[in-house]
Backbone bond lengths (Angstrom), bond angles and torsions (degrees), N, CA, C in turn:
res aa  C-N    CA-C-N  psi(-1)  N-CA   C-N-CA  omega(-1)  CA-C   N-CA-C  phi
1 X - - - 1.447 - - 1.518 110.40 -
2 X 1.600 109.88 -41.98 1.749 114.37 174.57 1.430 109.46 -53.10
3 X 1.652 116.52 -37.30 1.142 113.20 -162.53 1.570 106.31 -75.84
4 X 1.210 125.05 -44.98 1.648 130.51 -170.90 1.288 93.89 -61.35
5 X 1.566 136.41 -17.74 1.587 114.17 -145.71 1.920 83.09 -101.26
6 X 1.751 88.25 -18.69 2.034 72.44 -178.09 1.723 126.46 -80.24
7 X 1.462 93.40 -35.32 1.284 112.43 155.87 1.193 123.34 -32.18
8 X 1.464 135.12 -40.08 1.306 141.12 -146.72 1.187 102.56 -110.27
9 X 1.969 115.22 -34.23 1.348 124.55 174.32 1.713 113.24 -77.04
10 X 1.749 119.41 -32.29 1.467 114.09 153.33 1.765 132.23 -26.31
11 X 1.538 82.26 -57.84 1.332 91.68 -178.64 1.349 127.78 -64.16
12 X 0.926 101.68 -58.48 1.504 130.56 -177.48 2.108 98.00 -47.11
13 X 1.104 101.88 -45.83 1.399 103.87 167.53 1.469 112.01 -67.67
14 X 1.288 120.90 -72.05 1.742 110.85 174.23 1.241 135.25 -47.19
15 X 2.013 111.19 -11.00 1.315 98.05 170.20 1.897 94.11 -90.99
16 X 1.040 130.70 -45.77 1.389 128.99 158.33 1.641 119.89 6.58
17 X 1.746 90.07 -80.19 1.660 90.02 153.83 1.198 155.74 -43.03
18 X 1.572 113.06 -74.73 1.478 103.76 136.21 1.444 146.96 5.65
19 X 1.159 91.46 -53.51 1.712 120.43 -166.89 2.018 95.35 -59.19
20 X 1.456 91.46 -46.14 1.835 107.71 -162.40 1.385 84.83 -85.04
21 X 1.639 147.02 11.45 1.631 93.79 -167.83 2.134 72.54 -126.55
22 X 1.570 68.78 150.85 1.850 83.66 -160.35 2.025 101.63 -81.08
23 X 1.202 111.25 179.40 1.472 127.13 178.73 1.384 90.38 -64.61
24 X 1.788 130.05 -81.11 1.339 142.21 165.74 1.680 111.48 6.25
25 X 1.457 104.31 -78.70 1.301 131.30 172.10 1.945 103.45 -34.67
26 X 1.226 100.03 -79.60 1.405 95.38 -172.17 1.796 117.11 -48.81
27 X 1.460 115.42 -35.70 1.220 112.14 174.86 1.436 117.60 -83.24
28 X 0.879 124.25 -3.47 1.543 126.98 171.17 2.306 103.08 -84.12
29 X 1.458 89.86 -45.24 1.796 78.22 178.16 1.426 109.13 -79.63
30 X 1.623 125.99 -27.24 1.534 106.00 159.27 1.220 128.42 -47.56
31 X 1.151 122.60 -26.31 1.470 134.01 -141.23 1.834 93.40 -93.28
32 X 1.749 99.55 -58.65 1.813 113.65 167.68 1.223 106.58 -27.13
33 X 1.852 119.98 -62.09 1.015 142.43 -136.58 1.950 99.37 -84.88
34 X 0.899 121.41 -29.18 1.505 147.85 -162.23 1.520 86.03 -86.24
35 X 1.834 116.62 131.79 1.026 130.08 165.27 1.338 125.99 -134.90
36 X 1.367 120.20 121.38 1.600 105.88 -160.98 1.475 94.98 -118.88
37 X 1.885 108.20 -162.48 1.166 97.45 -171.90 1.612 120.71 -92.12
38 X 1.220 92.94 11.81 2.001 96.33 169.91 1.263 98.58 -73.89
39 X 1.354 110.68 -54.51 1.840 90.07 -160.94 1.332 101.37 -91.02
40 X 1.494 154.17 20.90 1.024 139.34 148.70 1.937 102.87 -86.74
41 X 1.049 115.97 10.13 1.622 115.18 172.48 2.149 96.10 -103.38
42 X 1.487 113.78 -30.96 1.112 108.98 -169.84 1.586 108.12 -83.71
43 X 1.555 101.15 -27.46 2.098 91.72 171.06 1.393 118.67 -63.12
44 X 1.916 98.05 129.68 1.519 98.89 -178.29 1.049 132.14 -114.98
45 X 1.378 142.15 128.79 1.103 164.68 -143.89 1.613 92.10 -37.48
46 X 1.257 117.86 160.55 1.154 125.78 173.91 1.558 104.60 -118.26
47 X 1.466 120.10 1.64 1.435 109.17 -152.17 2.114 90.49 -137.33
48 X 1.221 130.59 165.58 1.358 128.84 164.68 1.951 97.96 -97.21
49 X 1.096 116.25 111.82 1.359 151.02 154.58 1.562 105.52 -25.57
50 X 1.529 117.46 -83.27 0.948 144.67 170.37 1.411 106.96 -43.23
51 X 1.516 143.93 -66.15 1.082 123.93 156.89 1.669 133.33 -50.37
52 X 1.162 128.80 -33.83 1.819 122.86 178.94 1.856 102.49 -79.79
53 X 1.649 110.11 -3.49 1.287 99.86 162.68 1.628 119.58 -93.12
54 X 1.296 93.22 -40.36 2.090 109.00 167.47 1.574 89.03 -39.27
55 X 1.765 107.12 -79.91 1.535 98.01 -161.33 1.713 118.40 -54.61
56 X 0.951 120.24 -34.41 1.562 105.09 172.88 1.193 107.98 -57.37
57 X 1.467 140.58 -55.79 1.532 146.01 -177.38 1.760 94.71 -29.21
58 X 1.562 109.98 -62.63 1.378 107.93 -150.66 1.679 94.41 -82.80
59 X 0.907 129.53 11.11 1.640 117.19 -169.64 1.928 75.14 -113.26
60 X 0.778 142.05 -82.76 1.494 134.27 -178.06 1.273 104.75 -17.57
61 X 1.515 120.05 -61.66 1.808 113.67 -161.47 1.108 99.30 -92.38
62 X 1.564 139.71 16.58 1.280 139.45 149.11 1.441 113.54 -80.75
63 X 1.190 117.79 -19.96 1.828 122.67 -170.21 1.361 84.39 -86.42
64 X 1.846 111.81 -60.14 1.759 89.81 -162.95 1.193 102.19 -58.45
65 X 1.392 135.87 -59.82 1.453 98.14 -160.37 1.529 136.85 -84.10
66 X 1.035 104.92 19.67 1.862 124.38 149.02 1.666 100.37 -73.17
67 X 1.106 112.16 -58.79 1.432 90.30 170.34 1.363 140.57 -68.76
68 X 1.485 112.54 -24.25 1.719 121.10 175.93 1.951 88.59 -67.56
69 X 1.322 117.38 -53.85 1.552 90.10 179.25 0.965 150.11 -54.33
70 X 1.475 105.84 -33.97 1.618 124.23 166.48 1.228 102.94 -40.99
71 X 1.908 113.65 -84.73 1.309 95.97 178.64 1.355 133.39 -43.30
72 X 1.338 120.94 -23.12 1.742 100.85 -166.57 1.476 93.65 -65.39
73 X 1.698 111.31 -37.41 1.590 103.24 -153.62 1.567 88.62 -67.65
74 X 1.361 141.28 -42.47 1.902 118.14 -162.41 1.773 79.80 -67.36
75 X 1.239 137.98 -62.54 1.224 118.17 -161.33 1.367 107.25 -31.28
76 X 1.193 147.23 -55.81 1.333 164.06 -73.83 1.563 82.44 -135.58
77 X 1.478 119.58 -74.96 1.477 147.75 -154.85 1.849 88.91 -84.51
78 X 1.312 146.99 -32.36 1.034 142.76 159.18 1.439 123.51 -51.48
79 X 1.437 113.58 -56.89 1.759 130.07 154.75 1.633 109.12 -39.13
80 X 1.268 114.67 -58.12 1.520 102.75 -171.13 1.315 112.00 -79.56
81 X 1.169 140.76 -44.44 1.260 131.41 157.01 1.547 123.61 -44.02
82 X 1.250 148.83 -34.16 1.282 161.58 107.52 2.062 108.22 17.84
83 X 1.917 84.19 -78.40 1.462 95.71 -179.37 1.606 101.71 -59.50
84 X 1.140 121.24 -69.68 1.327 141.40 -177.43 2.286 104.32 -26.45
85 X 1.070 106.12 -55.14 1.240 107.37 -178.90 1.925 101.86 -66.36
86 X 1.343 110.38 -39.15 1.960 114.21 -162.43 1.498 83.83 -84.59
87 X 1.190 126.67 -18.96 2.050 119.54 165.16 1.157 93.64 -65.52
88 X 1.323 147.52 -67.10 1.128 116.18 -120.84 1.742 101.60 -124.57
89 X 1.584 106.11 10.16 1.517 125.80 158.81 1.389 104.95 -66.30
90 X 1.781 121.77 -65.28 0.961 127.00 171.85 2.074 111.85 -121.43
91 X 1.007 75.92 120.40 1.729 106.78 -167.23 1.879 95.60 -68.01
92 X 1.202 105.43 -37.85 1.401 111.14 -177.01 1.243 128.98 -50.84
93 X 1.377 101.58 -28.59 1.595 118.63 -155.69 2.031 99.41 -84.24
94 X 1.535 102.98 -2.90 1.325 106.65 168.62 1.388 130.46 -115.38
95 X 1.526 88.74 19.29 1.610 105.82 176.17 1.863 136.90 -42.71
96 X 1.372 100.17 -24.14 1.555 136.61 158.77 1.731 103.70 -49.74
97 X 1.213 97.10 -62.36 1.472 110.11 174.76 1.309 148.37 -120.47
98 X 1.464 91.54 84.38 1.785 120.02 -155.94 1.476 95.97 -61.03
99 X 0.990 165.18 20.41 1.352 154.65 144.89 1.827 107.54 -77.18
100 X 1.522 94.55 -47.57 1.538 104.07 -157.36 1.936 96.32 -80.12
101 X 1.560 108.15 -37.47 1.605 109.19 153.58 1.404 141.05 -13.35
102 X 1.607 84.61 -73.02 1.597 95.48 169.70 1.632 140.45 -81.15
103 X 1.720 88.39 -16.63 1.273 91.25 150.46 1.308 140.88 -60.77
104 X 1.472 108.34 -51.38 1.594 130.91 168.78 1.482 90.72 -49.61
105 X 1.027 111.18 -58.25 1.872 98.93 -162.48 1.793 109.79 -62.58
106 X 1.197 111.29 -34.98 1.613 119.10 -175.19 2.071 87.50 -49.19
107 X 1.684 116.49 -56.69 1.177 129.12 -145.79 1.500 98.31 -46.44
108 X 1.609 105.11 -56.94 1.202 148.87 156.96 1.702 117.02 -13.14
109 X 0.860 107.56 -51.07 1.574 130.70 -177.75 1.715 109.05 -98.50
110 X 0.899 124.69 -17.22 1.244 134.59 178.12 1.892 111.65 -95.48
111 X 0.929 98.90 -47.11 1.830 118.08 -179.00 1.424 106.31 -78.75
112 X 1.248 132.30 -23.97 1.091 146.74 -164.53 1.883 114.77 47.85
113 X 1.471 95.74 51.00 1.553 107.04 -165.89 1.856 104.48 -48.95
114 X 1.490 99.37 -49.05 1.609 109.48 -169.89 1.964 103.95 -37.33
115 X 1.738 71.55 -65.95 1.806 69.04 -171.54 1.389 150.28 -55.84
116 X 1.452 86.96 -19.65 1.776 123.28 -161.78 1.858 90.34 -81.28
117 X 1.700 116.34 -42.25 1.044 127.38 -155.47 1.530 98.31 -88.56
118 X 1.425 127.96 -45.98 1.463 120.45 158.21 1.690 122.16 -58.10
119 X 1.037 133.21 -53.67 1.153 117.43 -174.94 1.404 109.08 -69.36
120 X 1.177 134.44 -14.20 1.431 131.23 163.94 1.313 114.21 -69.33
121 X 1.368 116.87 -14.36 1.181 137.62 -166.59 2.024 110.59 58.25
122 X 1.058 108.63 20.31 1.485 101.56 176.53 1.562 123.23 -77.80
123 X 1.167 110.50 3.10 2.105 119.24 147.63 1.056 104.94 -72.76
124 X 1.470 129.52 5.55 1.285 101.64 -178.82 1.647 108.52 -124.94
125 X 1.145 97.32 -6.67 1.808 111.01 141.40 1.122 121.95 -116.01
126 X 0.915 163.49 6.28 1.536 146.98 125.94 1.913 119.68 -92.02
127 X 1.351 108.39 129.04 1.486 95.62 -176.28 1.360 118.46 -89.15
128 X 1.583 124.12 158.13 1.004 116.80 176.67 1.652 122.57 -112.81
129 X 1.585 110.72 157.01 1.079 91.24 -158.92 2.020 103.32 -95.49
130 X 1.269 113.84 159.40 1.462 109.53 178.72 1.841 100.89 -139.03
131 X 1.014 106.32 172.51 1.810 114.68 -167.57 1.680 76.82 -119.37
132 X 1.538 91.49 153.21 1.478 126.16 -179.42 1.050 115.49 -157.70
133 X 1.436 149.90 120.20 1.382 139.34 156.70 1.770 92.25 64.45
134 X 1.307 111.88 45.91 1.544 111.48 160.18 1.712 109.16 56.74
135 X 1.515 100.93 41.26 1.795 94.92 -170.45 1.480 85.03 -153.07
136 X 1.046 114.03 146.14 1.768 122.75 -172.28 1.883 89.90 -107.31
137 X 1.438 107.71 137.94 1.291 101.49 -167.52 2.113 93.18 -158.48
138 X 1.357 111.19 153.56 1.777 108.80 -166.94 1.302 99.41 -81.89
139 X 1.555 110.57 167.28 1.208 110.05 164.13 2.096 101.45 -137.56
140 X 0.818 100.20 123.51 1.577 80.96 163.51 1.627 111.22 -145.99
141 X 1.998 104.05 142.13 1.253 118.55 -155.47 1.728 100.79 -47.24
142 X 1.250 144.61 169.18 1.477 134.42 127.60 1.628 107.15 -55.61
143 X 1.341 109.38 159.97 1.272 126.79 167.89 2.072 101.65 -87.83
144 X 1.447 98.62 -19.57 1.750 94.02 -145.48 2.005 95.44 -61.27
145 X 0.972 118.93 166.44 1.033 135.16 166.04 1.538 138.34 -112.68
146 X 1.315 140.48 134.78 1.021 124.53 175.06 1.943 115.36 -113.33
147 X 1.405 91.02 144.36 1.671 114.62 -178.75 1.112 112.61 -71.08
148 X 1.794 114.38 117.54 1.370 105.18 177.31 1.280 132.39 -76.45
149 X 1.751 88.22 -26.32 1.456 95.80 167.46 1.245 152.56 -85.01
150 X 1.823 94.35 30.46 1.325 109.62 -178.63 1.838 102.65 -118.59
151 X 1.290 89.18 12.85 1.822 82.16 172.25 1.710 122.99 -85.91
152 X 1.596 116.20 121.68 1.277 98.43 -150.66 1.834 105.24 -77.40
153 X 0.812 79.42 177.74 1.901 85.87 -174.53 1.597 103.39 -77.72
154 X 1.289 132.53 -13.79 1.209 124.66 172.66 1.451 118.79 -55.70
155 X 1.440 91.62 -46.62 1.406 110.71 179.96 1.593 106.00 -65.82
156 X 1.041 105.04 -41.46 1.701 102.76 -179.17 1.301 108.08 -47.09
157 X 1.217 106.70 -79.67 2.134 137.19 173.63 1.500 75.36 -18.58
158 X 1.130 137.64 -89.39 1.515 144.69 -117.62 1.700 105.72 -86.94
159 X 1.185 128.92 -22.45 1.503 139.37 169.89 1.318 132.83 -107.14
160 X 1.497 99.83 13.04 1.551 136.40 -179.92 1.578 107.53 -42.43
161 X 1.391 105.11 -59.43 1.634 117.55 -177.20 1.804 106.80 -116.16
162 X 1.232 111.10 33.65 1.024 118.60 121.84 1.988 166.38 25.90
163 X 1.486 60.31 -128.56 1.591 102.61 -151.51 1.718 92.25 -82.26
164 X 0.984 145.34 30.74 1.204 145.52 -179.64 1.692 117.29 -120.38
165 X 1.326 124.55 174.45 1.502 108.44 -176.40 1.533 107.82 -119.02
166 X 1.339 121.97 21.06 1.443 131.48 126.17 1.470 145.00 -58.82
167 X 1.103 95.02 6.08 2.154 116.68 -153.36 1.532 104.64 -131.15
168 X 0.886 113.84 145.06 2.056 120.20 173.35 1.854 78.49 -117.48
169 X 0.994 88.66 122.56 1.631 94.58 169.75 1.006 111.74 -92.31
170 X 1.760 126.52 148.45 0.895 114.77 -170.07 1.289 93.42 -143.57
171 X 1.469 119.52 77.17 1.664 149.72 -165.95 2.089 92.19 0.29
172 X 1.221 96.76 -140.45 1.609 109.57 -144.42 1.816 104.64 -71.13
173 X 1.010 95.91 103.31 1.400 96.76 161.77 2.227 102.57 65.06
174 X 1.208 90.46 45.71 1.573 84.79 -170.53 0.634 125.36 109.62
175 X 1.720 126.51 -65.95 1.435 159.43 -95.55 2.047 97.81 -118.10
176 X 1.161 149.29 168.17 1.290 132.30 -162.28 1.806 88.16 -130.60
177 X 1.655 101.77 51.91 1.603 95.69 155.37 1.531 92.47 -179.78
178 X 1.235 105.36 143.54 1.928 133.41 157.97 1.490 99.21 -66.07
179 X 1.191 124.44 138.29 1.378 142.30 169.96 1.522 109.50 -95.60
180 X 1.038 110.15 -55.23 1.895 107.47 -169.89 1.192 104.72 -75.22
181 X 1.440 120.52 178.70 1.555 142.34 -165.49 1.470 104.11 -84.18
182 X 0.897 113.05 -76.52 1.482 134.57 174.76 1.702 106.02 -35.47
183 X 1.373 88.50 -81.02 2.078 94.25 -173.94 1.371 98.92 -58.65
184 X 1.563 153.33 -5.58 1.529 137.24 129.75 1.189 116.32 -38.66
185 X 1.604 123.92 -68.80 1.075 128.06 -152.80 1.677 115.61 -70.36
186 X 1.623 104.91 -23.77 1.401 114.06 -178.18 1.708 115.03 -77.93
187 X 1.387 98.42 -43.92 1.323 113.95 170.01 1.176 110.17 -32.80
188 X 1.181 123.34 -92.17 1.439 133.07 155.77 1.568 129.11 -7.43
189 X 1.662 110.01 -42.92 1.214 90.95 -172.65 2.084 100.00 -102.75
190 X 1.536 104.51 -6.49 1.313 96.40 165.58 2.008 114.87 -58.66
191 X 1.054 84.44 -70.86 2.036 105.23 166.39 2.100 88.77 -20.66
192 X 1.418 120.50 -83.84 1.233 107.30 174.82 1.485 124.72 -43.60
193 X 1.521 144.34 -28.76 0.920 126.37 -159.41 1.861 98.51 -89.19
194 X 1.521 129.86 -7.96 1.101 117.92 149.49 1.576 152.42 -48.97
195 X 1.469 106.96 -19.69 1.127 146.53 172.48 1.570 140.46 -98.11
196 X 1.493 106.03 -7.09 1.604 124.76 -164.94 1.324 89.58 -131.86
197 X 1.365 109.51 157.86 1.294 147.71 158.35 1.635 132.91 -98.93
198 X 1.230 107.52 74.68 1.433 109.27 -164.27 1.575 135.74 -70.08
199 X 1.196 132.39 144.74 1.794 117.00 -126.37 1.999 87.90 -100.06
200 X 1.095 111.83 -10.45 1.364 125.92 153.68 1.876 118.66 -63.46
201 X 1.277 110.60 -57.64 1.223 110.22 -165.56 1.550 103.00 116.11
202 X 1.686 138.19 -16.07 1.074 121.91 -134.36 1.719 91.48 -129.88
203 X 0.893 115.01 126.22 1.760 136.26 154.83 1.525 131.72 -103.90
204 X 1.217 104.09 115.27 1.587 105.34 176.34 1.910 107.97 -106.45
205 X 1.170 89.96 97.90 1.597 104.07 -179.55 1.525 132.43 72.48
206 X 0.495 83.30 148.01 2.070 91.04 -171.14 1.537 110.83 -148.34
207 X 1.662 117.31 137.38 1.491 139.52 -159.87 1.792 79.01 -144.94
208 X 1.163 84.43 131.34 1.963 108.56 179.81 1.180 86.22 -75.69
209 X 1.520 101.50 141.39 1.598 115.67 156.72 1.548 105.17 -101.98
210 X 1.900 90.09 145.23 1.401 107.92 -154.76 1.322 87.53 -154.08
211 X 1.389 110.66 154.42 1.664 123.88 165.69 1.638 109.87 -44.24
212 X 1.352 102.86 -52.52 1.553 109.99 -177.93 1.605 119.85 -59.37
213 X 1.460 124.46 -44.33 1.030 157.81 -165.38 1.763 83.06 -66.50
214 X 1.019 111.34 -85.47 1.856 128.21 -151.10 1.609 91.00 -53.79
215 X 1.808 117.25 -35.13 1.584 120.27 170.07 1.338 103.69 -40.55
216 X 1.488 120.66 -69.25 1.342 151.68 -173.21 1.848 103.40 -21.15
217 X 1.873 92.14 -65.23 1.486 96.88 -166.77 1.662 109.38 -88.52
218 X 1.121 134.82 -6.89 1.079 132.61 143.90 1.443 125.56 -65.06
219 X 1.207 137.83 -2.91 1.169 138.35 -166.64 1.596 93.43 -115.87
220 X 0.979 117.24 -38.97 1.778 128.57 -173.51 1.840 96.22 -87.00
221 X 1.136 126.73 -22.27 1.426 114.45 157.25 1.248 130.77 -27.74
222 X 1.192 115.55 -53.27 1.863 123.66 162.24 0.925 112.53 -28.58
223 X 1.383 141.63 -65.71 1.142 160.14 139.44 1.784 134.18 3.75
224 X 1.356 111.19 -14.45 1.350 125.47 -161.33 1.835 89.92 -116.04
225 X 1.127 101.71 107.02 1.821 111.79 -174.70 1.709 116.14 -54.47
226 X 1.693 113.08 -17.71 1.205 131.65 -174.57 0.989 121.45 -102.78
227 X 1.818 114.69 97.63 1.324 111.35 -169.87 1.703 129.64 -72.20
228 X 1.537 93.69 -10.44 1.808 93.77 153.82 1.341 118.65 -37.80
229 X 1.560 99.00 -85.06 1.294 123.08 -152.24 1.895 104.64 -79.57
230 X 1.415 109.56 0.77 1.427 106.14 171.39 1.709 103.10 -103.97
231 X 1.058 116.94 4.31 1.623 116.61 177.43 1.954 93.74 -104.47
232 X 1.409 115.86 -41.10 1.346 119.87 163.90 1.742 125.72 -17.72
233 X 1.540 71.72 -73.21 1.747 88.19 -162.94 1.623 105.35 -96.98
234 X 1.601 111.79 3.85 1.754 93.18 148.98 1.410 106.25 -86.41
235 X 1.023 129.85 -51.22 1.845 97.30 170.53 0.550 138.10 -12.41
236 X 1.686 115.48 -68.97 1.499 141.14 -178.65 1.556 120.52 -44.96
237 X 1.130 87.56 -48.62 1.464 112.41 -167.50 2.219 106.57 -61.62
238 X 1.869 90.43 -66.75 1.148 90.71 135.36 1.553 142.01 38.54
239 X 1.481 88.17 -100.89 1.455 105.12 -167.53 1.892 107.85 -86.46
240 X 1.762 107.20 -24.58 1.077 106.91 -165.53 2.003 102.83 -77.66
241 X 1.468 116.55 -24.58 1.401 113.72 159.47 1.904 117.81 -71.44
242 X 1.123 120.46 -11.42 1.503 111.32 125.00 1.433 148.57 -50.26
243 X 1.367 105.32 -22.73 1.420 89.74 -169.92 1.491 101.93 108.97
244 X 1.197 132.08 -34.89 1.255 122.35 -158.90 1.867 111.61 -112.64
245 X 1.049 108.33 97.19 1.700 132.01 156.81 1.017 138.38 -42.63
246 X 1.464 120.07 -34.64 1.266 147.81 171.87 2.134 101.45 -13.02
247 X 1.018 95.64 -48.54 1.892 107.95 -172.58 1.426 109.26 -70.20
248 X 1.250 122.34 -16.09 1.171 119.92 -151.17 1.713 124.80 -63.11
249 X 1.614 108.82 -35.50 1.434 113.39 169.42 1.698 107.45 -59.58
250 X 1.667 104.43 -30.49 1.749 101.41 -176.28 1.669 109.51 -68.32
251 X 1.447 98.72 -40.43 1.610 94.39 174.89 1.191 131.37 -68.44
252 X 1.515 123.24 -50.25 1.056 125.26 154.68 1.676 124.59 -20.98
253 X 1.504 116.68 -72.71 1.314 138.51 168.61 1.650 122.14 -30.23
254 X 1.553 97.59 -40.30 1.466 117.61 165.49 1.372 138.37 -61.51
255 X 1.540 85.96 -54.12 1.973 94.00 168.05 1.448 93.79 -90.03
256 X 0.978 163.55 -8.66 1.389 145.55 175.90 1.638 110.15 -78.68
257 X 1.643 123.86 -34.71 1.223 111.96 159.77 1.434 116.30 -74.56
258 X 1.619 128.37 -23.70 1.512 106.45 177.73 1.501 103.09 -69.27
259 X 1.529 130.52 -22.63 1.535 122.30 177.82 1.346 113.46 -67.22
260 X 1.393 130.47 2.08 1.229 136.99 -166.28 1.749 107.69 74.43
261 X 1.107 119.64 24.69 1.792 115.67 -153.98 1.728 93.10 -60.54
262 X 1.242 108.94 138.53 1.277 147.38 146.85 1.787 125.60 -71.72
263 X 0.793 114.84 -96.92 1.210 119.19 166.07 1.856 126.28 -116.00
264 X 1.692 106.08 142.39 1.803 104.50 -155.93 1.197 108.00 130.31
265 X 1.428 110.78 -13.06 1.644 102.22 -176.30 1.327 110.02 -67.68
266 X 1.683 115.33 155.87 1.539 144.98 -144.96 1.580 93.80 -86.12
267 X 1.503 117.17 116.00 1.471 97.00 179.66 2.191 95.32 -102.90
268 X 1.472 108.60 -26.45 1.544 106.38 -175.46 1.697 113.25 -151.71
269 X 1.243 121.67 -166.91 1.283 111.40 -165.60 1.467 92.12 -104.95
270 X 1.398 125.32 171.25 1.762 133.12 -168.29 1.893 73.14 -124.16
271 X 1.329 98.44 87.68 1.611 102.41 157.36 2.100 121.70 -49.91
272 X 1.383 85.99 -45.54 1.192 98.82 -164.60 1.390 114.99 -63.24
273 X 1.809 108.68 -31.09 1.556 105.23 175.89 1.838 113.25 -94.88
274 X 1.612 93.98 5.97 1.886 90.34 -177.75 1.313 99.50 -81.21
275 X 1.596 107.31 -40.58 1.841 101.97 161.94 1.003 149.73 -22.96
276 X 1.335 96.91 -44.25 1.631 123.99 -148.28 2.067 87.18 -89.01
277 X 1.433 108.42 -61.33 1.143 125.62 149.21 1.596 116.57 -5.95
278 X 1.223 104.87 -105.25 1.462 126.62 162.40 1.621 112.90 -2.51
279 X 1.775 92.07 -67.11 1.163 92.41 -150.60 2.045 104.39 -78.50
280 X 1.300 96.89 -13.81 1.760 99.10 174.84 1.421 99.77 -85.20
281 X 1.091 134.63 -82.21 1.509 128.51 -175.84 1.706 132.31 -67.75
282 X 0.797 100.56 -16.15 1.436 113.58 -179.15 1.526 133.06 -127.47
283 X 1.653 96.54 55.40 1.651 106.27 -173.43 1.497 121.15 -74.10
């Protein structure tokens, strides 16, 4: 009953009110209340325009160039790792800088790059570089191969006793040259396996190198159907009737992929027997 009686007294007051507020009145607070497009052209900014556009500008060309640095730096860290791997593929190529050399080469020797990189055969697409006569110069393996089963048996019969490192061979039948493809190419890389250090441990046969001998495999050069690797290894060869060995893991490495070699590959030079060498034939 309290509640209806207040209710009734609400009202009774709000029409009250009402009562006092004139026509005038109401169209004057519509009118307040009413917004057109003048005075939404006359409200003024509370903020500078021109600056929250500046600052976006500079927060954008602050990202790019946080980002142009980033990349330069992976560019940066991409390049040296790059160089860093073609150092220590070929160790040579830092020959200028015998500190940084032997490092690469330690890397080299540790990773077992040589070997990993021949039996993949990837010397034999990418070349490597080696120093000679104080000049950094490529080397890369041939792919070509030679057929064993085209070595004739004459040649066999005739290099029988040999092929051992008790023997000065004295190629085919006497005579101061190998005829077949194969018994060249082996020749040769037996003659190298006297001189190398193989990253295996393992040698299959050895023929002393000798003045006569190195005659032998230069003379049987003709003989090698691949004029790459027969313009190759007279160089090579070459230098070793000098006196000078220096090539020898490259040669070795060479005829051991035309033999198809598997395991035996040349990991360093046998100083001790180029000496020995040296010091008998090459005073």
């Amino acid at each position: 009953m309290t509640k209806k009686k207040k209710d009734i007294n609400l009202d009774n007051e709000l029409n009250e009110n009402l009562e006092d507020v004139t026509i005038e009145e109401i169209d004057k607070d519509m009118e307040d209340f009413y917004i057109d497009d003048e005075k939404i052209e006359n409200i003024k900014y509370n903020f500078d325009k021109e600056r929250l556009i500046k600052d976006a500008i500079d927060k954008a060309e602050k990202d790019m160039t946080k980002s142009k640095i980033k990349k330069k730096y992976i560019k940066i860290a991409a390049s040296i790792v790059v160089l860093i791997s073609i150092g220590v593929y070929s160790p040579a190529l830092a020959y200028r800088i015998p500190p940084v050399m032997k490092v690469l080469e330690k890397i080299n020797d540790t990773l077992k790059i040589d070997e990993i990189s021949a039996s993949l055969e990837i010397d034999t697409i990418i070349p490597k570089a080696v120093v000679e006569n104080n000049k950094i110069h490529f080397v890369k393996i041939t792919r070509y191969k030679v057929d064993k089963t085209k070595e004739n048996k004459e040649s066999k019969d005739d290099n029988k006793g040999s092929d051992n490192k008790e023997n000065n061979n004295e190629g085919s039948n006497g005579k101061n040259i190998v005829y077949d493809e194969y018994g060249v190419v082996n020749f040769i890389h037996q003659m190298s396996n006297q001189i190398i250090n193989p990253a295996d441990g393992k040698k299959f046969g050895v023929i002393k190198i000798t003045p006569q001998n190195i005659e032998i495999a230069l003379n049987s050069i003709k003989n090698i159907n691949n004029d790459e690797a027969r313009d190759y290894l007279n160089k090579a060869l070459r230098k070793w009737e000098n006196g000078d060995f220096n090539n020898a893991v490259e040669v070795h490495n060479y005829v051991w992929h035309m033999l198809g070699g598997e395991i035996g590959i040349a990991s360093s030079l046998d100083e001790e027997e180029i000496n020995k060498i040296k010091a008998q034939y090459f005073k």
